[in-house]
N, C-alpha and C positions, 0 to 999 in steps of 0.2 A: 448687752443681751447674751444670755447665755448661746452656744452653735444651735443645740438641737431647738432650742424655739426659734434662732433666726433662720435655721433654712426650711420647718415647718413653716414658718409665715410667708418666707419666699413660694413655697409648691403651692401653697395659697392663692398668692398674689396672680400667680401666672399658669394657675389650674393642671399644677401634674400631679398626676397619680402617682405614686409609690411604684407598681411598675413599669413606668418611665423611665424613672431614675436611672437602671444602666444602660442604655442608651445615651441618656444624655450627656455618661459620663464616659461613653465609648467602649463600655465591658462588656463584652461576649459574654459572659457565667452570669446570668442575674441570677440565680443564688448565693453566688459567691460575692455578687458585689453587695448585695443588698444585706450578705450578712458585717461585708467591713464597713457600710455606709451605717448601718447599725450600734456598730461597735465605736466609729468614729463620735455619733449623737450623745454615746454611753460616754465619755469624757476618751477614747481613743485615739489621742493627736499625736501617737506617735506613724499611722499611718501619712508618711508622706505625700508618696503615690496618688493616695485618693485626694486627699486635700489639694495636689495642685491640679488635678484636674477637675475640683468643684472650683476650682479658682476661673480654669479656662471654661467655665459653662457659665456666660453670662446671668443666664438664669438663673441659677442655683446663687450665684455668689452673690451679685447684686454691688451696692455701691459697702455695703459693711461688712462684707464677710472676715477683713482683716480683723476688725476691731471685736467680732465676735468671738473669732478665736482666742486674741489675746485676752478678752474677757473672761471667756471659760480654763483658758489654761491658769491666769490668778486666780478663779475660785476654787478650781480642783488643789492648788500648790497650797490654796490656805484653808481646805478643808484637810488635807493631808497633817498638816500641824496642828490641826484642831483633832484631830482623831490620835496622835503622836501626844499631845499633851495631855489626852483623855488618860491614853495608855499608859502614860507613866505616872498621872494621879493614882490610878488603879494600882500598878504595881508598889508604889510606895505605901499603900493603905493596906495593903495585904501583904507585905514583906515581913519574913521569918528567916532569922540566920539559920545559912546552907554553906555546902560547898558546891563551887563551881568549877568544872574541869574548863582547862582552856587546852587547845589538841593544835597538833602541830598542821592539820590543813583548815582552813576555814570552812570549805567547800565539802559533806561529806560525800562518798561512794561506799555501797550506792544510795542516791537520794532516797529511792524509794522508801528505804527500811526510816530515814529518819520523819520523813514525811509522814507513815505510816502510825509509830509511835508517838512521835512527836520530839521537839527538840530535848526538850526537860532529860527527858529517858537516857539521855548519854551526857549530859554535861550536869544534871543535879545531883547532888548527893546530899541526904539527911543529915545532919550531925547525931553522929551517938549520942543516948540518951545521958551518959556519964558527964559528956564535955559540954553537952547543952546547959546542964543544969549546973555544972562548976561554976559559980559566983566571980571566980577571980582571969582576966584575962589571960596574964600569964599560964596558968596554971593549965587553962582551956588550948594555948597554942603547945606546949611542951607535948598534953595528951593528942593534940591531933596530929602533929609531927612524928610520934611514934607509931601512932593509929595508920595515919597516912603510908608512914616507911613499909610496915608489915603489908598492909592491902597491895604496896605496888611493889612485891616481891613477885604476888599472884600474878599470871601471863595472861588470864582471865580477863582480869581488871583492866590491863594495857588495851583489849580488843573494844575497836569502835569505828563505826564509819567514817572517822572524824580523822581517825591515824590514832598517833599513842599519844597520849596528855603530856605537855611540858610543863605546864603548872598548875594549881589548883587554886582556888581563891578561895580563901574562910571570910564573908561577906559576912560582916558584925553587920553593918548599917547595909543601908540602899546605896548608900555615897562611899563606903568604904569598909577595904577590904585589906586581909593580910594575905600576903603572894608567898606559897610553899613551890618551892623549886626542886622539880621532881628529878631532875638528875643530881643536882647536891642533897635530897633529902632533906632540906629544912627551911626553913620561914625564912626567906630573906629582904622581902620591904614590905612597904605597905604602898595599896593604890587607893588615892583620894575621885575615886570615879567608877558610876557602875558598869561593869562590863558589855559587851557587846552580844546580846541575846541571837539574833538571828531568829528566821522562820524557814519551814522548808513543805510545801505543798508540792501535789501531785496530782493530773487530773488525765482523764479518762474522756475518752471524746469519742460518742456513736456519732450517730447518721445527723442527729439532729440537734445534738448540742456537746456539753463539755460537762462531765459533773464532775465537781472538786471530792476529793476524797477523805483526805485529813492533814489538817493542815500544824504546826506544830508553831509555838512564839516563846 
C-alpha cells in the first residue's frame, strides 16, 4: 500500500484529525509540519526527520508503516523509469541532426539565466543550411570543422553559463555523434552514445506555495 493511503487509513482507524497530526509528531510549527507531512504523502521520503518520528508515534505507524514505505519508494523508482523511457521515445521520435556544445562545467552560473532560457539555448546549435543538406558525410564534417574554427575565433561564442565549450558534437543519429575538439579544431572520434542533456529549473516561493518558473530539458 502506497504511505499516503496507509497513514490516511491509519488517522481513520484511530480518529485524528489532520490537525492533530503535529503534535503527535511533537512539531511546534503546524504549518510547517503539516506542509513536510504533505510533501512526505507527495512521494517525499527524502525527509528523514519526519519519517522517524511517524515511526515513533505508534499511531501513525502502526504494525506496516515499514512495508508502506518500501512500497511507495518501488513505485516512485519505477514510475521514474517509466517517465525516463517515455522521454527518450519522445526524443528519438523527434530527433534532427544538431550540434551539441559540451562546456568545461557541468554546473552552470548563474542557474537562473539557464533555467530561465532553458538548456537547449546554450548547448544547441542548428546546422547551417549548406552542411545539412550536403549528401555526403565527409564532405558535411570538412564544412563544419571549418564552419566551427571560424565561429570559435568569435569571444562571443566562447561566453555561457556553462564556462567555454571544450567540444562540440555533430549528432548524425540519436546514438551517435562525431566529437570536434575545440582546442585542436578538428573532428577527432566518434561517440556511439547520446550525450548527457541535463535540466535546470528555478522556483520562486511566496507565503503560500513555490511556483516553478521555467524549467529547461
Amino acid at each position: 500500500m502506497l504511505l499516503a493511503a496507509y497513514l490516511a487509513r491509519q488517522c481513520a482507524t484511530h480518529s485524528i484529525r489532520r490537525g492533530q497530526i503535529p503534535a503527535l509528531l511533537q512539531l511546534s510549527n503546524a504549518n510547517k509540519a503539516l506542509r513536510r507531512y504533505d510533501a512526505l504523502l507527495a512521494g517525499g521520503l527524502h525527509d528523514a526527520d519526519l519519517i522517524a518520528r511517524i515511526r515513533a508515534c505508534p499511531l501513525l505507524a502502526g504494525d506496516a508503516f515499514e512495508e508502506s514505505i518500501d512500497f511507495t519508494r518501488r513505485a516512485i523508482e519505477a514510475n521514474a523509469r517509466e517517465r525516463a523511457m517515455a522521454a527518450e521515445l519522445r526524443a528519438r521520435r523527434d530527433f534532427r541532426p544538431h550540434l551539441w556544445v559540451i562546456h568545461e562545467n557541468t554546473v552552470p552560473s548563474p542557474i537562473f539565466v539557464v533555467a530561465w532560457f532553458g538548456v537547449d539555448t546554450f548547448k544547441r546549435v542548428e546546422l547551417p543550411a549548406a552542411v545539412a543538406d550536403d549528401p555526403s558525410v565527409g564532405s558535411r564534417l570538412v564544412s563544419l570543422a571549418e564552419w566551427l574554427s571560424d565561429n570559435l575565433r568569435d569571444e562571443r561564442y566562447l561566453v555561457s553559463p556553462f564556462g567555454r565549450p571544450t567540444q562540440i558534437l555533430y549528432r548524425v543519429t540519436y546514438d551517435h555523434s562525431y566529437v570536434f575538439d575545440v582546442a585542436q579544431r578538428c573532428f577527432t572520434h566518434e561517440l556511439n552514445e547520446p550525450p548527457p542533456v541535463g535540466r535546470a529549473f528555478v522556483s520562486i516561493r511566496n507565503s503560500s506555495s513555490i511556483i516553478p518558473i521555467r524549467k529547461g530539458l
